[in-house]
Backbone and ligand atoms as CSV (ligand in chain L), in Angstrom:
chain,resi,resn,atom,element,x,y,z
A,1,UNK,N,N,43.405,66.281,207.918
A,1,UNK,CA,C,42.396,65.448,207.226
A,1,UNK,C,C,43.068,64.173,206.690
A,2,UNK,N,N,42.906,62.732,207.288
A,2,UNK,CA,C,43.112,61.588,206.658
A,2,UNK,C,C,43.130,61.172,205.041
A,3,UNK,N,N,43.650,60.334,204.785
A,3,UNK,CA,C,43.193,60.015,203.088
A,3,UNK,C,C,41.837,59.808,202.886
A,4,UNK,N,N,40.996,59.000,204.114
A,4,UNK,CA,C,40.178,58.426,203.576
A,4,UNK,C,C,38.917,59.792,203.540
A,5,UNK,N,N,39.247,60.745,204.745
A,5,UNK,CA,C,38.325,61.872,204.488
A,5,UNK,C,C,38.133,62.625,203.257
A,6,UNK,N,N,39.235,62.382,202.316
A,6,UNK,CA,C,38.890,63.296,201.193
A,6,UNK,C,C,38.933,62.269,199.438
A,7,UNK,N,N,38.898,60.903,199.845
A,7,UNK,CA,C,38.772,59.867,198.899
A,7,UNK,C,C,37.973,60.099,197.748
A,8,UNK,N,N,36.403,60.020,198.172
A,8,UNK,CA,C,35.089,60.587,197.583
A,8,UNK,C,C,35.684,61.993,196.812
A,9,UNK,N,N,36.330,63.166,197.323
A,9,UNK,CA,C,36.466,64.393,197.165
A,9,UNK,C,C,37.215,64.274,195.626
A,10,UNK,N,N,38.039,63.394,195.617
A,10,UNK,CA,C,38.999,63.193,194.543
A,10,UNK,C,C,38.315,62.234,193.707
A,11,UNK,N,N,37.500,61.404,194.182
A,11,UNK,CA,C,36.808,60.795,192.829
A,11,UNK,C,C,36.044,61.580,191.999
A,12,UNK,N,N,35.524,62.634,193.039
A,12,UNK,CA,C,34.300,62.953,192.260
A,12,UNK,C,C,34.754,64.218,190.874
A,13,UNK,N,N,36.205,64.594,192.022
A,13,UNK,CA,C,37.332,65.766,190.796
A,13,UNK,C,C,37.855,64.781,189.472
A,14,UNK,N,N,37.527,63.298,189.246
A,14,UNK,CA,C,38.362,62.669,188.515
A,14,UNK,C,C,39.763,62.553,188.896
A,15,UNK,N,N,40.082,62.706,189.862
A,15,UNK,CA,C,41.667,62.760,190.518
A,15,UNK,C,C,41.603,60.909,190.522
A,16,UNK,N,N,40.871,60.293,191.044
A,16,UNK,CA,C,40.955,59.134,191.371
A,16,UNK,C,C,40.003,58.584,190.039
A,17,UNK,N,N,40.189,57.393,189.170
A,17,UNK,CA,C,39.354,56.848,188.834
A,17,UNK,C,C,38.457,56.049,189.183
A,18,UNK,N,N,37.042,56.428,188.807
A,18,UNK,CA,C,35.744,55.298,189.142
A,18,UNK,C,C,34.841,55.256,187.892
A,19,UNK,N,N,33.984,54.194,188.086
A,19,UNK,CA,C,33.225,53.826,187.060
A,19,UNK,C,C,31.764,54.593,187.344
A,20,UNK,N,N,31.698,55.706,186.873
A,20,UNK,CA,C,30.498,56.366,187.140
A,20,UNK,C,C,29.027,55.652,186.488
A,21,UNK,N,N,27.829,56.049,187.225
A,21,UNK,CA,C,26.116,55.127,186.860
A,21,UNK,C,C,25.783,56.227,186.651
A,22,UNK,N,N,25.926,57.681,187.383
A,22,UNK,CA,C,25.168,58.624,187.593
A,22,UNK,C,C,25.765,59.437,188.136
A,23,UNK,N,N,25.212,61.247,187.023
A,23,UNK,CA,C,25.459,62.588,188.247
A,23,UNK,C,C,24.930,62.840,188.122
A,24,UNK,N,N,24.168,64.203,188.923
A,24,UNK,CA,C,23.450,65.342,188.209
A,24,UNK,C,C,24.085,66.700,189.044
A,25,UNK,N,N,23.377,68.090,189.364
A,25,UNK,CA,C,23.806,68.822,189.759
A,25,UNK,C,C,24.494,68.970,191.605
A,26,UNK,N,N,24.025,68.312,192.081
A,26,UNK,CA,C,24.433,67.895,193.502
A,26,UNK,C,C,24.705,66.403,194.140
A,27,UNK,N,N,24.996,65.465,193.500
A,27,UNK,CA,C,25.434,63.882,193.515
A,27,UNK,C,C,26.036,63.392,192.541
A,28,UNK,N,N,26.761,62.197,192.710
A,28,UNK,CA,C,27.395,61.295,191.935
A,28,UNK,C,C,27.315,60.483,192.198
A,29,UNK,N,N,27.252,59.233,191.408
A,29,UNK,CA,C,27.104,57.486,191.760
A,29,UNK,C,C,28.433,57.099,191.006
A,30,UNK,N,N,28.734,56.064,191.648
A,30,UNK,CA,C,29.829,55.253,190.990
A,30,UNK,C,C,29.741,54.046,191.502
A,31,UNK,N,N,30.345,52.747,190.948
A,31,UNK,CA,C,29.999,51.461,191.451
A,31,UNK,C,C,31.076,51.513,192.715
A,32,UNK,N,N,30.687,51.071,193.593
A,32,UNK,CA,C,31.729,50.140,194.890
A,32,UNK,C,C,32.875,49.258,194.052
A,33,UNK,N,N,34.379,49.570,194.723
A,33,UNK,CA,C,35.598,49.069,194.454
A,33,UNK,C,C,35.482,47.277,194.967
A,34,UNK,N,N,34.797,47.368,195.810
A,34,UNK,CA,C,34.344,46.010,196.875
A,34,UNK,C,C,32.823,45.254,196.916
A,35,UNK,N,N,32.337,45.186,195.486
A,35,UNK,CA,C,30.797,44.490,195.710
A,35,UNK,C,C,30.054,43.856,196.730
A,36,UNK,N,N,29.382,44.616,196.802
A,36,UNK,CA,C,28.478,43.503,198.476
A,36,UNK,C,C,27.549,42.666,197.267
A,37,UNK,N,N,26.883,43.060,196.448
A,37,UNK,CA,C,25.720,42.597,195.997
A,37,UNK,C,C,26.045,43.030,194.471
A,38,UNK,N,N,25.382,42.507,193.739
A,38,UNK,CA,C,25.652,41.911,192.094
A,38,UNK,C,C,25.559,43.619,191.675
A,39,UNK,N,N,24.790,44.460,192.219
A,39,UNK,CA,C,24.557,45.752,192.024
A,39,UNK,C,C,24.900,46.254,193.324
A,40,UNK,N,N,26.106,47.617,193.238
A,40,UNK,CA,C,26.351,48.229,194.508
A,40,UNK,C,C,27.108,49.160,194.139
A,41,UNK,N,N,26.268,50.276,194.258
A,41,UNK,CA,C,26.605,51.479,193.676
A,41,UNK,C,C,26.528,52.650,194.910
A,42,UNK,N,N,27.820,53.229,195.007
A,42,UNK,CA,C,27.772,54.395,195.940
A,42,UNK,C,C,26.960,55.984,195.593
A,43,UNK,N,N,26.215,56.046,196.239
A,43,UNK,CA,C,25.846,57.749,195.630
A,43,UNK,C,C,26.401,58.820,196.675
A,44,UNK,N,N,26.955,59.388,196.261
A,44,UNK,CA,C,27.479,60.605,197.448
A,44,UNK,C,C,27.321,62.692,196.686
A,45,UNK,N,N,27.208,63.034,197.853
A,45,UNK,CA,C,26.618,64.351,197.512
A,45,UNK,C,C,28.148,65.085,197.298
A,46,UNK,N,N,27.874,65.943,196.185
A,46,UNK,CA,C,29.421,66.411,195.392
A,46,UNK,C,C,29.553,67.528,197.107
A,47,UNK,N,N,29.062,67.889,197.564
A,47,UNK,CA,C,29.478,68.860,198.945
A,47,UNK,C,C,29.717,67.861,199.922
A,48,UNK,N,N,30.865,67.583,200.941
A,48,UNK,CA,C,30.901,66.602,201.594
A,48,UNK,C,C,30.571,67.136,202.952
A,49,UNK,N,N,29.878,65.894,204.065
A,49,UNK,CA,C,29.461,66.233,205.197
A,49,UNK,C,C,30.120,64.757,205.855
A,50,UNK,N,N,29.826,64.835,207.081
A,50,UNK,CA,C,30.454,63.752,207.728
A,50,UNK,C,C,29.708,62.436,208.085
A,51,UNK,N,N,28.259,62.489,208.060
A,51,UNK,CA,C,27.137,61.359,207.630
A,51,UNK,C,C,26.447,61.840,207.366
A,52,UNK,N,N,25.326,60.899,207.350
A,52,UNK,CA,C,23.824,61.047,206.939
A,52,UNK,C,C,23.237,62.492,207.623
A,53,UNK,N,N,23.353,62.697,209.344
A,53,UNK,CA,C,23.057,63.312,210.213
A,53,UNK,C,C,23.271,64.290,209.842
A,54,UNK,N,N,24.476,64.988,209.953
A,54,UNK,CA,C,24.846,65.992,209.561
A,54,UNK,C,C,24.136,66.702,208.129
A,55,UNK,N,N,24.309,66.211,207.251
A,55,UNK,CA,C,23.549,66.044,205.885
A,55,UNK,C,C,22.667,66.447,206.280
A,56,UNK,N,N,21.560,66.216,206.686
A,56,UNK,CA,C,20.184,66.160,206.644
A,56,UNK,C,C,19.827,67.430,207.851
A,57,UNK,N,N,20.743,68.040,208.452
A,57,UNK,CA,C,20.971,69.205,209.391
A,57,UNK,C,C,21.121,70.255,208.416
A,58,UNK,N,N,22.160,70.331,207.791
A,58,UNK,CA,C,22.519,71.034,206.818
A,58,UNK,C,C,22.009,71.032,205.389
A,59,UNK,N,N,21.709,70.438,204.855
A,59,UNK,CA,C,21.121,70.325,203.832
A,59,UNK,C,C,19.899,69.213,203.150
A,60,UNK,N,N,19.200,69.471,204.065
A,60,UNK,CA,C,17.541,68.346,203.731
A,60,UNK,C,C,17.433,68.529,202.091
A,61,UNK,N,N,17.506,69.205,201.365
A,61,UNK,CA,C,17.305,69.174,199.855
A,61,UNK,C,C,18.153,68.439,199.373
A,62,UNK,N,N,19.304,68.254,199.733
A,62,UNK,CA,C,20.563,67.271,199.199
A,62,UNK,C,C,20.205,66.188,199.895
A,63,UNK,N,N,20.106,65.607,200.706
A,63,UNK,CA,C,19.495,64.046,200.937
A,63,UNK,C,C,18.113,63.687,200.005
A,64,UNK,N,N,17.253,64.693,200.133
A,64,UNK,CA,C,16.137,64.497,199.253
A,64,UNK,C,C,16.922,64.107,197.738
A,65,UNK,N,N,17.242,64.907,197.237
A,65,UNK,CA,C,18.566,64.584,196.170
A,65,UNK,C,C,19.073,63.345,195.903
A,66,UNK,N,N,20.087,62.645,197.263
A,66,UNK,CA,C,20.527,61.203,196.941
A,66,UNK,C,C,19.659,60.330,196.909
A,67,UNK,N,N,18.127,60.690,197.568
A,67,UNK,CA,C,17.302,59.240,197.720
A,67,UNK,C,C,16.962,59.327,195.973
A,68,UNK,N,N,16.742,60.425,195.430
A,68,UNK,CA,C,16.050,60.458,193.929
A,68,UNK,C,C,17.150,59.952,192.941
A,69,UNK,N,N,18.430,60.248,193.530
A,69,UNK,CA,C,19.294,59.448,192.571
A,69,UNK,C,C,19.732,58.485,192.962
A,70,UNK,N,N,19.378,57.552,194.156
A,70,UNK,CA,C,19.359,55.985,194.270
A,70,UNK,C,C,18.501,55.326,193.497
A,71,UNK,N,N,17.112,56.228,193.473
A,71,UNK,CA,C,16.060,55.944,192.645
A,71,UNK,C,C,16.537,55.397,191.003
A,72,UNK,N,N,17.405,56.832,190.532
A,72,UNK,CA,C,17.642,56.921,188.880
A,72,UNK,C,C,18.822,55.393,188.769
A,73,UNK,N,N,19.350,55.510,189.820
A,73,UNK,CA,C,20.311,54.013,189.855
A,73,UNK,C,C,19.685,52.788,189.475
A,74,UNK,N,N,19.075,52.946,190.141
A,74,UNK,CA,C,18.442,51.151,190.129
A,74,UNK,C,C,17.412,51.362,189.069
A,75,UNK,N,N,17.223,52.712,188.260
A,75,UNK,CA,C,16.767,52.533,186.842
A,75,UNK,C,C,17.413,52.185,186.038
A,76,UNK,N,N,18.614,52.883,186.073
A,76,UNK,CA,C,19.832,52.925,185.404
A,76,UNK,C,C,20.274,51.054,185.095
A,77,UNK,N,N,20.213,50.589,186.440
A,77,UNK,CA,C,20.693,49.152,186.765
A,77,UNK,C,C,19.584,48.238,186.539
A,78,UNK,N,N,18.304,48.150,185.922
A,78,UNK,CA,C,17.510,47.933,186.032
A,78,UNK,C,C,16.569,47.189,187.047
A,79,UNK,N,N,16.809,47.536,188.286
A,79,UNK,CA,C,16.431,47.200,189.399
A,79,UNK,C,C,15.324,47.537,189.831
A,80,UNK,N,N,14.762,48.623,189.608
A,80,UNK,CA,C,13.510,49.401,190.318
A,80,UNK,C,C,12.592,48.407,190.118
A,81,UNK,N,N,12.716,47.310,190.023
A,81,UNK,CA,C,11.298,46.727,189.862
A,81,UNK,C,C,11.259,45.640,190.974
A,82,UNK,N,N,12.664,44.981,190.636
A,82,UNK,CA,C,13.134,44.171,191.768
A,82,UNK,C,C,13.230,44.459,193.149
A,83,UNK,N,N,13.450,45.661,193.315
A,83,UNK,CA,C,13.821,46.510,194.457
A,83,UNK,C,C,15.034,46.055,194.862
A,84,UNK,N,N,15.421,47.387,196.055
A,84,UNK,CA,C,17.043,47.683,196.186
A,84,UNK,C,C,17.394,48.197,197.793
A,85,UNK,N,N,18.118,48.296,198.147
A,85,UNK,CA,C,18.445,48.759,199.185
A,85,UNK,C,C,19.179,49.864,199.371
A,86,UNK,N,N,19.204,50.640,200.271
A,86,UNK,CA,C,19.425,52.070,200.477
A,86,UNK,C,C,20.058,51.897,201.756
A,87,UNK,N,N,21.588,52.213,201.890
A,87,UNK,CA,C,22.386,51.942,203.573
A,87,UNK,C,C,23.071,53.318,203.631
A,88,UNK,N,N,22.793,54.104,204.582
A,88,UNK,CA,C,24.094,54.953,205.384
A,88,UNK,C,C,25.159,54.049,206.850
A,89,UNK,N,N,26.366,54.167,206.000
A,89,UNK,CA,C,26.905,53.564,207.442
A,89,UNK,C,C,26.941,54.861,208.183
A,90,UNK,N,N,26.812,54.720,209.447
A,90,UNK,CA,C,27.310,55.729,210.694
A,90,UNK,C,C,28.782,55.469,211.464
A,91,UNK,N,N,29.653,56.173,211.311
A,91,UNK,CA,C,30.562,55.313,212.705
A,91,UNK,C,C,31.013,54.100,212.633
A,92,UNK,N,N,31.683,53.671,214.042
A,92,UNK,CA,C,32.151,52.504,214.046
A,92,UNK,C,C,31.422,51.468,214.100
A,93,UNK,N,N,30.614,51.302,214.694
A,93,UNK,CA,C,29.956,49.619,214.685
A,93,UNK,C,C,29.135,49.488,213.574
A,94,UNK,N,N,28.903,50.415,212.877
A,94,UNK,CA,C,28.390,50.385,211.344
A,94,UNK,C,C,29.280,50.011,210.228
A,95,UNK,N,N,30.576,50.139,210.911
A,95,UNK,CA,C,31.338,50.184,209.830
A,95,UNK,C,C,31.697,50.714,209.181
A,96,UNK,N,N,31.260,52.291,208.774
A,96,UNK,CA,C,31.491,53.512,208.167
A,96,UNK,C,C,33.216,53.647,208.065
A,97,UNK,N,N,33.798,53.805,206.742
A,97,UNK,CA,C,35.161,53.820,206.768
A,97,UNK,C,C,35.456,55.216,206.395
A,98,UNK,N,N,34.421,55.966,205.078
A,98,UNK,CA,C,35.006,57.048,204.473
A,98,UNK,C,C,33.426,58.181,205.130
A,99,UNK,N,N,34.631,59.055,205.568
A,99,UNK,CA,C,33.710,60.136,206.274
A,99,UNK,C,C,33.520,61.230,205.326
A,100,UNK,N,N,32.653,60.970,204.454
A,100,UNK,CA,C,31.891,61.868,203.240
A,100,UNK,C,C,30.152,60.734,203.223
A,101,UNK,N,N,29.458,61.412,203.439
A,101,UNK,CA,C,28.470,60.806,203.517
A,101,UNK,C,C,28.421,60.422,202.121
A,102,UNK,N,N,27.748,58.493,202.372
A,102,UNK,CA,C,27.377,57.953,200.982
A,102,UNK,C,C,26.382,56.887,201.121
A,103,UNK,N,N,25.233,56.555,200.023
A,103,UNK,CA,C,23.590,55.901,200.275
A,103,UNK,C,C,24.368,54.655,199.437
A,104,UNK,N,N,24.420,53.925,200.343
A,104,UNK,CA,C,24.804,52.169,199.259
A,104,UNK,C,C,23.734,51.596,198.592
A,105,UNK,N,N,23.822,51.898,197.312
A,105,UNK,CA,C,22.561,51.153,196.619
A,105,UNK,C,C,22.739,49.867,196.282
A,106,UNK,N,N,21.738,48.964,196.626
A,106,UNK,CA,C,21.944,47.510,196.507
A,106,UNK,C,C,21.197,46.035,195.747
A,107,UNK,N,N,21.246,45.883,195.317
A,107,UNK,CA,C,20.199,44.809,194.881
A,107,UNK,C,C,20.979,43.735,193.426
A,108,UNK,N,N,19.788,43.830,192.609
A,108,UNK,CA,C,20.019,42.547,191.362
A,108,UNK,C,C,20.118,41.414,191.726
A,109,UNK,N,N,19.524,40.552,193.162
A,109,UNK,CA,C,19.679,39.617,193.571
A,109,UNK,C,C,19.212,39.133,194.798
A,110,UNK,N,N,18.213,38.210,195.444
A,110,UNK,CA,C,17.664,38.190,196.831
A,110,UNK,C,C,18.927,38.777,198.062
A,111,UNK,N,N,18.867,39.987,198.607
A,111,UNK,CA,C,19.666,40.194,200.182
A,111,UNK,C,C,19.200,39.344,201.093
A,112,UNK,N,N,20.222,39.211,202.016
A,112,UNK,CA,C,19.842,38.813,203.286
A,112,UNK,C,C,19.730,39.553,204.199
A,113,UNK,N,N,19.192,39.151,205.032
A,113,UNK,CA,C,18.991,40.256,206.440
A,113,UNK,C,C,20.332,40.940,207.003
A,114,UNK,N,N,20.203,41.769,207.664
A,114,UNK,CA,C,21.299,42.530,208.216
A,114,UNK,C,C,21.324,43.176,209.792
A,115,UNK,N,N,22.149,43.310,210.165
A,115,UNK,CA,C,22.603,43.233,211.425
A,115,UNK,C,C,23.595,42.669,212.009
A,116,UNK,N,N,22.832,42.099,213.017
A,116,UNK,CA,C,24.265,41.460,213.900
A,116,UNK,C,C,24.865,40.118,212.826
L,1,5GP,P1,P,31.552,52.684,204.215
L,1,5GP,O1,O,32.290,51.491,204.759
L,1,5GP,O2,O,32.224,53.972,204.628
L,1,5GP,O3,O,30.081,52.694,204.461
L,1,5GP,O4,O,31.673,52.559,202.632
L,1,5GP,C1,C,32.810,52.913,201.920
L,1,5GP,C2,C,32.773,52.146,200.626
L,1,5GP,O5,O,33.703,52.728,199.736
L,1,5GP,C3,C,33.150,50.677,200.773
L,1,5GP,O6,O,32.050,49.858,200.376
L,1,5GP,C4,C,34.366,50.525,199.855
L,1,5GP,O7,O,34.374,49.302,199.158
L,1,5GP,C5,C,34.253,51.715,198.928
L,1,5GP,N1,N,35.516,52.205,198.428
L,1,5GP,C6,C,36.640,52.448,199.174
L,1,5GP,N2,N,37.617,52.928,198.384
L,1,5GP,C7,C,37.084,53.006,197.128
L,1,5GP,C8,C,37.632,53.438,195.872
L,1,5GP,O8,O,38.774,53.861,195.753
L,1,5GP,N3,N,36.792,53.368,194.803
L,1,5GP,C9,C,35.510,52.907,194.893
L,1,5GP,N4,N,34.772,52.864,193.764
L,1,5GP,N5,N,34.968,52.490,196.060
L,1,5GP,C10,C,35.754,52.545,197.165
């Protein structure tokens, strides 16, 4: 197992420090080390899977889970009004670096489009 596979694993033990928004019994939020957007907060499920896919194979109640605590985020951040964005990277051309599935919450500021 790489470093980066078990990164998330150690934040979420406090092994690594992060600036936590949010837990509850099956997720954790913490802000992004690397801001995309004025608000960008990682939520990842304390059981790790290898994306979204998998996740949602194995455990549909725990994705149901991160979308409700992207939700409590952008309360937290006061965003929910503004609205926010919700990203799983997949893989490589997504860009996906750390293989623990995580919902990028985004906003506090007009986004731009995305893609190519
Ligand atoms: P991915 O590229 O896999 O979709 O997203 C991984 C995210 O984790 C990146 O946005 C990156 O900035 C963030 N990240 C990587 N290492 C750390 C770290 O040690 N602490 C925090 N808070 N974020 C990290």
């Amino acid at each position: 197992m790489s470093d980066a596979e078990t990164l998330f694993e150690r934040i979420i033990a406090g092994e690594i420090p992060s600036e936590k928004v949010y837990e509850d019994a099956t997720t954790y939020a913490f802000r992004d080390i690397a801001p995309q957007a004025r608000v960008h907060v990682l939520v990842v499920p304390k059981k790790r899977y290898r994306n979204v896919a998998e996740l949602a194979a194995a455990d549909p109640q725990v994705l149901a889970d991160i979308a409700l605590a992207a939700k409590k985020v952008a309360e937290l951040e006061g965003i929910d009004g503004s609205g926010y964005r919700v990203v799983f990277n997949t893989d490589g051309d997504a860009g996906q670096t750390v293989f623990h599935v995580h919902a990028h919450v985004l906003g506090g500021e007009q986004l731009g489009h995305f893609g190519r």
